[in-house]
LUMKOLGU-851400 format. One line per 4 residues: number of its first residue (from 1); their letters; for each residue x, z, y of N, C-alpha, C, O. Coordinates in pm, 1 decimal, decimal comma. Last residue first. Example, Ala and Ser with C-alpha at 12.3 -4.5 7.8 and 13.67 -1.06 7.14 Angstrom:
! LUMKOLGU-851400
2	SA	1285,0 708,0 -225,0 1367,0 714,0 -106,0 1290,0 787,0 3,0 1340,9 803,9 113,8 ~ 1319,0 780,0 -569,0 1230,0 780,0 -450,0 1320,0 780,0 -330,0 1423,6 846,5 -331,9
***
This chain:
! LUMKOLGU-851400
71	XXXX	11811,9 10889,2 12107,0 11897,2 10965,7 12186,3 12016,2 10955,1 12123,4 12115,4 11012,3 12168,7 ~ 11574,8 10821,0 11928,7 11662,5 10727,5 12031,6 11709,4 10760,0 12098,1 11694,4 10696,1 12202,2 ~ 11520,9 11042,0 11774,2 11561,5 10912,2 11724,9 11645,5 10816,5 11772,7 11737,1 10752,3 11721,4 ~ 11475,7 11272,3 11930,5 11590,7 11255,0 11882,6 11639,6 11121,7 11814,7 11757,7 11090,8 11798,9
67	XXXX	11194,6 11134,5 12013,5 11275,3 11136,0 12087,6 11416,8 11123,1 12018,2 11481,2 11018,4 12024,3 ~ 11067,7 11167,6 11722,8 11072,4 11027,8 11769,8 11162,2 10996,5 11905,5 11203,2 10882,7 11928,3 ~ 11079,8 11451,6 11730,2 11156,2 11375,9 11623,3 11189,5 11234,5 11659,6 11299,3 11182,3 11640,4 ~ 10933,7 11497,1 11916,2 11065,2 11573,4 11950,1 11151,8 11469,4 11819,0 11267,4 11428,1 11828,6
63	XXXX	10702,3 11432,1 11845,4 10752,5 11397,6 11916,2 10884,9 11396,8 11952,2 10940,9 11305,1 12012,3 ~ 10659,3 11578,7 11598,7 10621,2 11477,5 11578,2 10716,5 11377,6 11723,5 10781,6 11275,7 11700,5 ~ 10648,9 11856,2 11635,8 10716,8 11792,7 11590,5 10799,8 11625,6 11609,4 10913,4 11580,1 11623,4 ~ 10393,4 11821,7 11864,9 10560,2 11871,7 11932,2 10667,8 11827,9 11842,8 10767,7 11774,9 11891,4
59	XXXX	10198,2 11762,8 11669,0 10235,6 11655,2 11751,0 10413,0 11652,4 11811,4 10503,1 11568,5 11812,6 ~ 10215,8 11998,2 11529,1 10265,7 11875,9 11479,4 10297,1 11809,6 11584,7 10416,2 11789,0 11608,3 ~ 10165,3 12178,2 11747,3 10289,4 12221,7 11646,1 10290,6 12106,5 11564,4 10398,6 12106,3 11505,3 ~ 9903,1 12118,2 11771,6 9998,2 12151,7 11874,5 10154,8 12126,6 11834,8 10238,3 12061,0 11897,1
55	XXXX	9778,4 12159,9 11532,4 9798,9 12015,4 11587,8 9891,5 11991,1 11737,6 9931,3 11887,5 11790,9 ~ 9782,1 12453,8 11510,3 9837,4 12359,4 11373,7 9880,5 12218,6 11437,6 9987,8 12165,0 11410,1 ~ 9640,2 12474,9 11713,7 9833,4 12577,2 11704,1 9885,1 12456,9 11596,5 9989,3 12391,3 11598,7 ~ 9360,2 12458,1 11599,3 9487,0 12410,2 11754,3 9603,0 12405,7 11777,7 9661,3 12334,3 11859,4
51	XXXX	9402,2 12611,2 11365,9 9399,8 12479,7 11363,4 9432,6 12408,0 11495,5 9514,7 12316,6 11503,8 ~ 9403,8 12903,0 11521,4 9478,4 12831,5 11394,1 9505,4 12709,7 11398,3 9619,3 12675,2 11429,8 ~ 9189,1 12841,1 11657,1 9292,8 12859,7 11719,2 9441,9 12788,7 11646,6 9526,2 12703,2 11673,6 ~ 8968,5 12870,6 11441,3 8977,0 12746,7 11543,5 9093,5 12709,7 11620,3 9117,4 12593,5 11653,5
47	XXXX	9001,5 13070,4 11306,9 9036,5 12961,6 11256,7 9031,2 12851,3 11361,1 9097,1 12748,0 11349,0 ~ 8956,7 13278,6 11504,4 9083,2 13250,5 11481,5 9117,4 13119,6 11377,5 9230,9 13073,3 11365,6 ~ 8643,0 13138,1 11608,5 8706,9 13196,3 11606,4 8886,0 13219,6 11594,9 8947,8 13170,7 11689,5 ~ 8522,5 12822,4 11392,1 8506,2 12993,8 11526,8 8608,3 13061,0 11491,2 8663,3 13059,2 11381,1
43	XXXX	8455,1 12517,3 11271,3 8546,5 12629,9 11267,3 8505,1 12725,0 11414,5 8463,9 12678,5 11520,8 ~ 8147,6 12458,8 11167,0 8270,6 12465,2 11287,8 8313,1 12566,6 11246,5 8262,0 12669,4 11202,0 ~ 8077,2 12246,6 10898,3 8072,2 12398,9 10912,9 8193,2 12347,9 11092,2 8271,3 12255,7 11115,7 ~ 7822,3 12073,4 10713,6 7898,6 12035,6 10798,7 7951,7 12187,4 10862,0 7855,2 12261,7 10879,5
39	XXXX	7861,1 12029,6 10326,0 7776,5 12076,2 10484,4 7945,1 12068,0 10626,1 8068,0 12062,3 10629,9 ~ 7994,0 11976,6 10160,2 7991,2 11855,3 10270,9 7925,8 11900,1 10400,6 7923,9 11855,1 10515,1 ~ 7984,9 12155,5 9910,8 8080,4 12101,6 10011,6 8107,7 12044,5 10124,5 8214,4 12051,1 10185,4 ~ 7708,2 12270,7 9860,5 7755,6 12292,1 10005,0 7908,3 12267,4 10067,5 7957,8 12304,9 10173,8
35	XXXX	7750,8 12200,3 9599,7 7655,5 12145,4 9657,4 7639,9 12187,9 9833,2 7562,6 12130,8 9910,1 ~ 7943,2 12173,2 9400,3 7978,0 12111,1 9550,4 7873,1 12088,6 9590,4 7852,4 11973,3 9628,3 ~ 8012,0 12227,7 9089,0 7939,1 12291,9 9197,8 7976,2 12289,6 9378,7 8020,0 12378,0 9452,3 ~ 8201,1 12078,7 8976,6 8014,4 12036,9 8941,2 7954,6 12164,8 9043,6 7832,5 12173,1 9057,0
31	XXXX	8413,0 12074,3 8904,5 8344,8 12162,8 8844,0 8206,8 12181,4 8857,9 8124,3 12251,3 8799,2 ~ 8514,7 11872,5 9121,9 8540,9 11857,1 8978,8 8456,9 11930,9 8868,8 8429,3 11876,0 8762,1 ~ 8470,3 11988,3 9366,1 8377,1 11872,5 9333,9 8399,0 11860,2 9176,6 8299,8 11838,0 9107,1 ~ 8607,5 12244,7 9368,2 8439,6 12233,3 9376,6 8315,8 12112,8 9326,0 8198,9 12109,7 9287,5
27	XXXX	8835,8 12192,5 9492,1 8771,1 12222,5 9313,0 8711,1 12171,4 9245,8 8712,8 12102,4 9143,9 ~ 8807,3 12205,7 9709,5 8772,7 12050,0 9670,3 8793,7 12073,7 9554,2 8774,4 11977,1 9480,4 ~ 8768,7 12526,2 9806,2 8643,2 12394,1 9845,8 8625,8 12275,1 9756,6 8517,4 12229,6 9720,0 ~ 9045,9 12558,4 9762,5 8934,9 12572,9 9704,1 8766,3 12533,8 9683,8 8686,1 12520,8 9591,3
23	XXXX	9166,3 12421,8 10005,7 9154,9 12337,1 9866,6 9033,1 12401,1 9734,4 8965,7 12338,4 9652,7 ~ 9163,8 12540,5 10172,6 9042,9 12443,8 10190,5 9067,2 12396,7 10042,8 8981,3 12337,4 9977,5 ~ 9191,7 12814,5 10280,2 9236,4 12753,4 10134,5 9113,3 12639,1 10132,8 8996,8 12656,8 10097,4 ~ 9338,5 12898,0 10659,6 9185,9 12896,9 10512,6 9229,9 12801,7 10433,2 9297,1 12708,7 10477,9
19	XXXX	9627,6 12919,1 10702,4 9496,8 12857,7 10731,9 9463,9 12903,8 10638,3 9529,3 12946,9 10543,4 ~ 9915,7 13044,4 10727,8 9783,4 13089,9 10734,0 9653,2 13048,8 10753,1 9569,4 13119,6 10808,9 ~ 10034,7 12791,0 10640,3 10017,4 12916,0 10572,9 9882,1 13022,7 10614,8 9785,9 13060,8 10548,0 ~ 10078,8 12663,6 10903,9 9984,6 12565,0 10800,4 9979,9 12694,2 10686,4 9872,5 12678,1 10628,4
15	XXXX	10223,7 12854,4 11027,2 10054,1 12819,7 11092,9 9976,2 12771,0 10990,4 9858,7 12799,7 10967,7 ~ 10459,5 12804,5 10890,7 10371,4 12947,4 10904,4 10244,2 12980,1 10937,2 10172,6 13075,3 10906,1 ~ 10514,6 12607,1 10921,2 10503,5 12601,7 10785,6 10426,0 12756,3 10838,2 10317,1 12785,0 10788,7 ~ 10569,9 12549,3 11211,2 10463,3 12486,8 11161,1 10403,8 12501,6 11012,9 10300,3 12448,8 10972,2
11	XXXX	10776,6 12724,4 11238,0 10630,8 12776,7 11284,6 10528,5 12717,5 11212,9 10431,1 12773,5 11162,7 ~ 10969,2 12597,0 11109,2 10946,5 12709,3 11080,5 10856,1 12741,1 11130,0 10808,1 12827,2 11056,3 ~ 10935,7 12349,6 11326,5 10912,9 12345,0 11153,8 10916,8 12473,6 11156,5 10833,3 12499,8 11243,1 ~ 11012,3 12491,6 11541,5 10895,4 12434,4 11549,8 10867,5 12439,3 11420,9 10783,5 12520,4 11382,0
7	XXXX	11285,8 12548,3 11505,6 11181,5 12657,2 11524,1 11053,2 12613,4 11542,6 10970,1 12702,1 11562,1 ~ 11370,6 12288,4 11458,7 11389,6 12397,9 11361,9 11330,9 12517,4 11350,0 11315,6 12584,9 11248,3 ~ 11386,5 12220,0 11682,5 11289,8 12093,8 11619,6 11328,4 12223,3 11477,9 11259,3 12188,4 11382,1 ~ 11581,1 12353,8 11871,3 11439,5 12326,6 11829,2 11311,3 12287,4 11728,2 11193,3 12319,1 11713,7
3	XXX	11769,9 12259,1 11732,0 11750,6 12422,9 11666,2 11579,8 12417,4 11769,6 11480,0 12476,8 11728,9 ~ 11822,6 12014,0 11778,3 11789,6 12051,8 11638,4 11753,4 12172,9 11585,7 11720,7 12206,0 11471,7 ~ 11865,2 12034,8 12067,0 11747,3 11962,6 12021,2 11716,4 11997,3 11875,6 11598,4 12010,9 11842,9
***
């Protein structure tokens, strides 16, 4: 169960690595140029996947942790 929950975290730091730098976006508000922060954008493509993989790979965390709890 722990060398699972070990290859999941190691994925999950690798998925959350390759996402898009959203933080550069929230700069944006400090420096006074956020005037297309808020537009509304869909993710396409491999960012969409990305971010599936991202919530795939938490929840599995997420679960596998709350199992080992009460085992």
């Amino acid at each position: 169960m722990e060398t699972v929950l070990l290859v999941i975290s190691i994925l999950l730091i690798i998925i959350v690595l390759l996402q898009s730098s959203k933080a550069e976006d929230a700069a944006h508000i400090f420096s006074g140029g956020g005037s297309d922060l808020f537009k509304n954008r869909k993710e396409r493509g491999s960012e969409l996947v990305i971010t599936r993989v991202t919530f795939l790979l938490g929840m599995a965390f997420f679960v596998i942790c709350l199992v080992s709890m009460f085992v």
